[in-house]
C-alpha positions as CSV (number, residue, x, y, z in Angstrom):
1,X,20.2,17.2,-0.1
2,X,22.8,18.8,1.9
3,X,24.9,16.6,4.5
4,X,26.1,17.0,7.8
5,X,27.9,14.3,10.0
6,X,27.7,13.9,13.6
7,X,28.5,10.5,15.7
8,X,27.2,9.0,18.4
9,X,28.6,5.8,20.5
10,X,31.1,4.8,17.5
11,X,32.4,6.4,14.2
12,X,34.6,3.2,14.0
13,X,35.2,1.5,10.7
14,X,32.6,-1.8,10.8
15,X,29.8,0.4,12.2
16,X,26.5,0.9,10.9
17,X,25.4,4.5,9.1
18,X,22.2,6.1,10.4
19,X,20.5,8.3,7.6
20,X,18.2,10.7,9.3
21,X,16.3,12.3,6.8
22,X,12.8,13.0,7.9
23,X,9.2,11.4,8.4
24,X,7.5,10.8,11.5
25,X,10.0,9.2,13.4
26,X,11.7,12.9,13.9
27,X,9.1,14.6,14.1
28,X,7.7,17.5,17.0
29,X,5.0,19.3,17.8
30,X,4.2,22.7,16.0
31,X,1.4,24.9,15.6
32,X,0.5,22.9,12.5
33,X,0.8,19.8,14.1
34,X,3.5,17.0,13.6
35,X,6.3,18.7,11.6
36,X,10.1,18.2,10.8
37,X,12.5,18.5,13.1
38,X,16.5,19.1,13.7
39,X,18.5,17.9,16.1
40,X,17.8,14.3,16.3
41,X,20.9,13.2,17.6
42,X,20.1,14.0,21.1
43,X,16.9,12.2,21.1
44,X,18.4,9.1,19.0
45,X,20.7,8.4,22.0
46,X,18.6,9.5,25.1
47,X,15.7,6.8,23.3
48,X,18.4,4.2,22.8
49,X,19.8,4.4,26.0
50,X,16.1,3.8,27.7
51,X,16.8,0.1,26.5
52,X,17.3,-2.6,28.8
53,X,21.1,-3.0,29.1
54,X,20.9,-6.5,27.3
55,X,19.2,-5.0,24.2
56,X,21.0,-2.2,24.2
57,X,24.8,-4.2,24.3
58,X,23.4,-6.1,21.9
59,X,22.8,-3.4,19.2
60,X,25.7,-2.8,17.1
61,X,27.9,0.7,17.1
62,X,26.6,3.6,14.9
63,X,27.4,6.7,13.5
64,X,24.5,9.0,12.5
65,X,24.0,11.5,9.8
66,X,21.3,13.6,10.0
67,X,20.0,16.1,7.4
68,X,19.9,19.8,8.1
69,X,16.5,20.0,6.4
70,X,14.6,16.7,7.2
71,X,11.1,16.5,5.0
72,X,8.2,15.1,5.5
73,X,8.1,11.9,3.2
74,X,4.5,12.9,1.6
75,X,6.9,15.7,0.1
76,X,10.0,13.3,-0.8
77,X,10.7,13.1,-4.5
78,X,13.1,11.1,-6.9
79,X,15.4,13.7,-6.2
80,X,15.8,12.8,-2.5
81,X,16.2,8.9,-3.1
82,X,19.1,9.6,-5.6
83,X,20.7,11.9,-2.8
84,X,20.2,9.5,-0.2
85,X,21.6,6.2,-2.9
86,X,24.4,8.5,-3.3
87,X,25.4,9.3,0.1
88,X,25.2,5.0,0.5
89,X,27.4,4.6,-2.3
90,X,29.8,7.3,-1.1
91,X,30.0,5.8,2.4
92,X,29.9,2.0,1.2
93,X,33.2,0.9,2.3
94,X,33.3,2.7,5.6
95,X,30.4,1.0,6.9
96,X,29.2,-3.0,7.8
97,X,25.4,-1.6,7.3
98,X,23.0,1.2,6.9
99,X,19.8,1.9,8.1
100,X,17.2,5.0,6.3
101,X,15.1,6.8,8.9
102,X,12.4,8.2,6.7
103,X,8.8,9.0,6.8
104,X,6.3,5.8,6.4
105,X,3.9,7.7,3.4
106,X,6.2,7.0,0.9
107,X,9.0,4.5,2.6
108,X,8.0,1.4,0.4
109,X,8.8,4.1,-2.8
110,X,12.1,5.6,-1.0
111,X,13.0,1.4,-0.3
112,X,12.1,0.5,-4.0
113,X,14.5,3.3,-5.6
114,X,17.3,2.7,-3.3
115,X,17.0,-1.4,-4.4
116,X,17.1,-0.1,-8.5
117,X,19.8,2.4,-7.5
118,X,21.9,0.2,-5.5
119,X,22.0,-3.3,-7.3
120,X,24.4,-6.1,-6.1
121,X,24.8,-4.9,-2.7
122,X,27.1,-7.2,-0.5
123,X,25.7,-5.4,2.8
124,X,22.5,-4.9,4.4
125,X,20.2,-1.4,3.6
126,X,17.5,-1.0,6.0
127,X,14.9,1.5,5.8
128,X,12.4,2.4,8.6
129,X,9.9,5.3,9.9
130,X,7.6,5.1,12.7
131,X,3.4,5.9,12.8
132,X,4.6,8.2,16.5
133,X,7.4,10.2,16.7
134,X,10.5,8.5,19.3
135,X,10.1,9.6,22.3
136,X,6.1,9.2,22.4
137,X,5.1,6.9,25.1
138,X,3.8,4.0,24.3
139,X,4.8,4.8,20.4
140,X,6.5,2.5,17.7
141,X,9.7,4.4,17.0
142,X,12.2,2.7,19.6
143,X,11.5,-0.6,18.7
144,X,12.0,-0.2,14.7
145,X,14.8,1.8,15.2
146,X,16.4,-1.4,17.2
147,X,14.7,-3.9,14.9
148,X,16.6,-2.1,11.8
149,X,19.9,-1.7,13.3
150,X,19.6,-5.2,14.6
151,X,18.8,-6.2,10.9
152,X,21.6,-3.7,9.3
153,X,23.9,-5.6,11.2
154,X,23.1,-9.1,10.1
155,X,25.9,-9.4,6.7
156,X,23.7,-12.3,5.3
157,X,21.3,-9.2,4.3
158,X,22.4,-8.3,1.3
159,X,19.6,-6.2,-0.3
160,X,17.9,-3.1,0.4
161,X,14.9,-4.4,3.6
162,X,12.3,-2.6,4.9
163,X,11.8,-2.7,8.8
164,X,8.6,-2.0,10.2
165,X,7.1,-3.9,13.2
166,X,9.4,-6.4,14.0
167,X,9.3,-7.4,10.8
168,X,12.0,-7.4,7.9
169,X,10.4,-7.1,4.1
170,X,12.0,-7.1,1.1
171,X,11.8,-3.2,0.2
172,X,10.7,-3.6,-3.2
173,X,7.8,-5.8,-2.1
174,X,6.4,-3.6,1.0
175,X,3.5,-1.7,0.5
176,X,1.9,0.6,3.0
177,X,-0.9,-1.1,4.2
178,X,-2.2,0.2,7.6
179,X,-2.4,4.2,8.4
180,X,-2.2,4.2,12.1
181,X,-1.1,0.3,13.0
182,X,2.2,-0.6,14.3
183,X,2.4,-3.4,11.8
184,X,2.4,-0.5,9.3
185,X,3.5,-2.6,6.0
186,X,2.6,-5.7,4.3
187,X,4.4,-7.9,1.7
188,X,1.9,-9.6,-0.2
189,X,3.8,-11.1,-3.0
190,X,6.9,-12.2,-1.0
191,X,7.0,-14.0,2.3
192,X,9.0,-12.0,5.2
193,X,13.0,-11.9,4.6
194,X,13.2,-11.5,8.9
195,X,11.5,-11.1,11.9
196,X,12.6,-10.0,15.5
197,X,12.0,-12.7,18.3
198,X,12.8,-11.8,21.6
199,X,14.4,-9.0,20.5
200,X,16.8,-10.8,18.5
201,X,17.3,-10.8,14.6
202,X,16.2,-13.9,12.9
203,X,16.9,-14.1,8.9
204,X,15.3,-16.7,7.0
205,X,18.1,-16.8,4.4
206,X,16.5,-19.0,1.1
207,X,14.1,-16.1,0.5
208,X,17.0,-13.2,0.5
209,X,18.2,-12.3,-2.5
210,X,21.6,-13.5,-4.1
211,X,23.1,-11.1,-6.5
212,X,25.6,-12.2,-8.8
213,X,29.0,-10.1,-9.0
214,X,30.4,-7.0,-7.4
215,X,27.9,-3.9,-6.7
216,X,26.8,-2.0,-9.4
217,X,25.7,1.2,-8.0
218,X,23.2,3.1,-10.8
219,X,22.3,6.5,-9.3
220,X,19.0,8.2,-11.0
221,X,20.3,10.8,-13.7
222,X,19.0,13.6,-12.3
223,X,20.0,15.5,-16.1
224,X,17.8,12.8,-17.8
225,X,14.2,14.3,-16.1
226,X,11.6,12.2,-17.5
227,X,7.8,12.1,-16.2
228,X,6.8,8.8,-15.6
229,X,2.3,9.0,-15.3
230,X,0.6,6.3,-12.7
231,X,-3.2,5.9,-13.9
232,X,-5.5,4.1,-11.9
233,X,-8.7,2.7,-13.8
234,X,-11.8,4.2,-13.0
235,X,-15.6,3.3,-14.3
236,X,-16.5,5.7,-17.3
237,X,-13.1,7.2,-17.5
238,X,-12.6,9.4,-20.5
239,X,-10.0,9.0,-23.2
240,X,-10.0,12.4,-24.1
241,X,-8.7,13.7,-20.4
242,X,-5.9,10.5,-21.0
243,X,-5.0,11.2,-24.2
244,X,-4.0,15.3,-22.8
245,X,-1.6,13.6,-19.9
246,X,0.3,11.4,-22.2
247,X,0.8,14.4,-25.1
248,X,3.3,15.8,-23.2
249,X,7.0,14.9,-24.5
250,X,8.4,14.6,-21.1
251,X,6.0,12.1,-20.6
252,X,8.2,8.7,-21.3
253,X,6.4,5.9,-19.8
254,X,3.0,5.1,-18.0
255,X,2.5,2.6,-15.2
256,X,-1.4,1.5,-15.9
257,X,-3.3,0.3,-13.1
258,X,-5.2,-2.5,-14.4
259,X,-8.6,-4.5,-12.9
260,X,-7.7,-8.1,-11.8
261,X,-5.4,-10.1,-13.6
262,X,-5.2,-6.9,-16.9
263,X,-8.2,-6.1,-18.1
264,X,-9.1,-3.0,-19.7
265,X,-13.0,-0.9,-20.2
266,X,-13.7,-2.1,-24.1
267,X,-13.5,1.3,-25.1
268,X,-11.5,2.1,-28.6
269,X,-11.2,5.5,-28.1
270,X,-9.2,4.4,-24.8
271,X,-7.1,1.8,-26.5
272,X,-6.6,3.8,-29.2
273,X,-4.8,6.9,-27.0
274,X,-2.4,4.3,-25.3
275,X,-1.7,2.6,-28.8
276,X,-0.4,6.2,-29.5
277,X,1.1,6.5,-26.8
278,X,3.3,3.2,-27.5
279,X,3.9,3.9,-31.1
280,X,5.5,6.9,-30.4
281,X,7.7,5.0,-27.9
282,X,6.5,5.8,-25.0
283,X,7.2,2.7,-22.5
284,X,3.3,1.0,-21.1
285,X,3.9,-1.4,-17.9
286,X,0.6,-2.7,-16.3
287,X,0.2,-3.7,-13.2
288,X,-2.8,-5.3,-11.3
289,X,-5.1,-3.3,-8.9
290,X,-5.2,-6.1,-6.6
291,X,-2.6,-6.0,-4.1
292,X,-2.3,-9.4,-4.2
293,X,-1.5,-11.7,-7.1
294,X,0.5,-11.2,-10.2
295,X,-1.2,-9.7,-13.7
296,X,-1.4,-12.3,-17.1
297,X,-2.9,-9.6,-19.7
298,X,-4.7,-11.9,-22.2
299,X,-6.7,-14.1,-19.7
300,X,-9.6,-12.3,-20.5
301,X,-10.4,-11.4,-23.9
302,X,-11.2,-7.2,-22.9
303,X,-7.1,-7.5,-21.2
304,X,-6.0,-9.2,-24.7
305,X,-5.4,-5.6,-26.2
306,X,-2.4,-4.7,-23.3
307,X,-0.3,-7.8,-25.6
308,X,-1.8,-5.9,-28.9
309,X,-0.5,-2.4,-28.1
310,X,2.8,-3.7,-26.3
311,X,2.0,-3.0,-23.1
312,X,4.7,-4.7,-20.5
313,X,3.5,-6.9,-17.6
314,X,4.6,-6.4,-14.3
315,X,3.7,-9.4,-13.5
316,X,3.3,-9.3,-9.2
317,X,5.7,-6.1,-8.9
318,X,3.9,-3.4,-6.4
319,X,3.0,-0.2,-8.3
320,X,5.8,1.6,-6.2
321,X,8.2,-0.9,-7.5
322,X,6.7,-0.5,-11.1
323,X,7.2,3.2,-10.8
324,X,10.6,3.5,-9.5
325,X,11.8,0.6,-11.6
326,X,10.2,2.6,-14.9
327,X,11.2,6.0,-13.4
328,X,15.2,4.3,-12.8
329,X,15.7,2.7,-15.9
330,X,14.2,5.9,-18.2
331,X,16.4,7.7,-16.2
332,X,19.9,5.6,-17.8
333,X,19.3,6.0,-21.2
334,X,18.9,2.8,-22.3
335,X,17.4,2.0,-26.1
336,X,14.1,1.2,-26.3
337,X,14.7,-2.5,-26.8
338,X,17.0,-2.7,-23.8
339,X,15.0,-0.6,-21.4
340,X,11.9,-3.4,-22.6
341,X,14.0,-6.3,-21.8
342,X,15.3,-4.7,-18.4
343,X,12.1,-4.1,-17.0
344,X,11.1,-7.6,-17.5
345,X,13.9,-9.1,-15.8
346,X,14.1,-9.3,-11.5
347,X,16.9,-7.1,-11.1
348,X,16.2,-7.0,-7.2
349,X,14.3,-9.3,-6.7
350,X,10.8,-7.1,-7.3
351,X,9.1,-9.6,-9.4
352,X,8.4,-13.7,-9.9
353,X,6.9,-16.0,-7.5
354,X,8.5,-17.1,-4.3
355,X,9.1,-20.9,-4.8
356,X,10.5,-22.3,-1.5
């Protein structure tokens, strides 16, 4: 990702950053439809500058950067997030916040891999998209584009959020829920970090998360590529079409999608390919199909082979947070035993139950 730096009402030290790089939010019409577009400066300030005075004196001073290529977000890859974790990291002292305009399809991914990349943050990373491009009447855009610089401005916020709404989720705990509604995301496994009343911020500060020391940035090593499989279970699935995905070297780890709380089909030929698959240390996480709710493999007697192989438990972690999590630490070349032990900590806050 190439960069390019323009300003708009303050470039001051203390102001917050503005990451253009794509999705919805940007977006014009074309004769395909909804598509990319440049030059987003000029429509970020004429839509900003629609607000009532109040609101608008109330939002704090940016400076934008705005990609020369944006994407749509169905396209965004690994790649992108590291770009956009290290353009963070190389800004981090020059700025009091930042706030990630991206496209919703895969913003609760993009939010996940900046939280792994960007641990112990001491300011506030906000991503946000839009379901209708700014500018749209009667669209979502201009009121999460002053809900996340509202939040990005808030120093108590010390993690990566995700805006959406008029509400302010822990990143790695959103989910995409709804394809056209304004509510957009949900966080089931973590109550809301913020909402927006009256137009004003409100933190509720016991469920943000405290890091402990100075940050310790961890950009994906883009020379460590590693594939990283997501399989769903389906009814009747064949082992055989399983066993040819994870026979690939550059295969390192699978995220399993598991029924209910980790159960497995009672299928040998099945359990025998990902028993493989761990013994030639590959790295197994499971994680529940049901949205809501953590995974306990073992509760059921047909789950009891995910302990047998090895498989790790992602307890309540989304499947984007399991993925990005697998994909980030893979991608530090960690042993074996520490990459194990890693994934079943909460570096960011992605897993464990919210105890109030």
């Amino acid at each position: 990702m190439t960069s390019e730096t323009t300003t708009s009402r303050s470039s001051l030290p203390g102001s917050i950053l503005i990451i253009y790089a794509g999705g919805t939010i940007g977006m014009q019409e074309s004769p395909r439809g909804l598509a990319p577009a440049t030059s987003f400066g000029p429509r970020l300030e004429a839509a900003l500058s629609a607000l009532p005075p109040d609101r608008l004196a109330r939002l704090p001073a940016y400076s934008l950067w705005e990609s020369p290529r944006p994407i749509d977000s169905s396209s965004a890859t690994p790649g992108d997030w590291s770009a956009l974790a290290g353009l963070i990291a190389e800004r981090y002292d020059d700025h009091a916040g930042f706030v990630v305009l991206h496209g919703t399809d895969t913003l609760a991914w993009c939010a996940s891999s900046l939280a792994f990349q960007l641990q112990g943050l001491t300011k506030p990373v906000v991503v946000t998209g839009a379901q209708k491009p700014l500018g749209i009447m009667g669209g979502d855009a201009l009121d999460n584009l002053e809900a996340a610089l509202a939040f990005a401005a808030q120093p108590m916020l010390r993690e990566v959020g995700l805006s959406f709404g008029g509400r302010l989720m822990r990143g790695c705990r959103a989910r995409k829920w709804y394809t056209h509604d304004a509510a957009g995301f949900e966080s089931p496994n973590w109550p809301l970090l913020g909402e927006m009343v009256d137009h004003v911020p409100v933190l509720y500060s016991a469920r943000g998360w405290v890091s402990q020391g100075a940050p310790r940035f961890e950009l994906l090593q883009p020379h460590r590529p590693a594939a990283v499989l997501r399989l769903a279970l389906w009814p009747g699935m064949r082992a055989d079409l399983i066993e040819r995905w994870l026979d690939d070297d550059d295969v390192r780890g699978l995220v399993l999608e598991c029924w209910g709380s980790g159960n497995l089909p009672e299928d040998e030929a099945l359990i025998g390919v990902l028993a493989g698959a761990a013994a030639a240390g590959k790295i197994l996480v499971a994680v529940s199909q049901c949205p809501v709710g953590g995974i306990e493999p073992g509760t059921y007697a047909n789950g009891q082979a995910l302990n047998e192989i090895g498989v790790l438990s992602a307890d309540d972690m989304t499947v984007e947070a399991a993925c990005c999590k697998l994909t980030h630490l893979i991608s530090q070349g960690l042993s074996h035993d520490e990459l194990r032990r890693r994934f079943l900590m909460s570096l960011v806050g992605e897993r464990g139950a919210f105890t109030p």
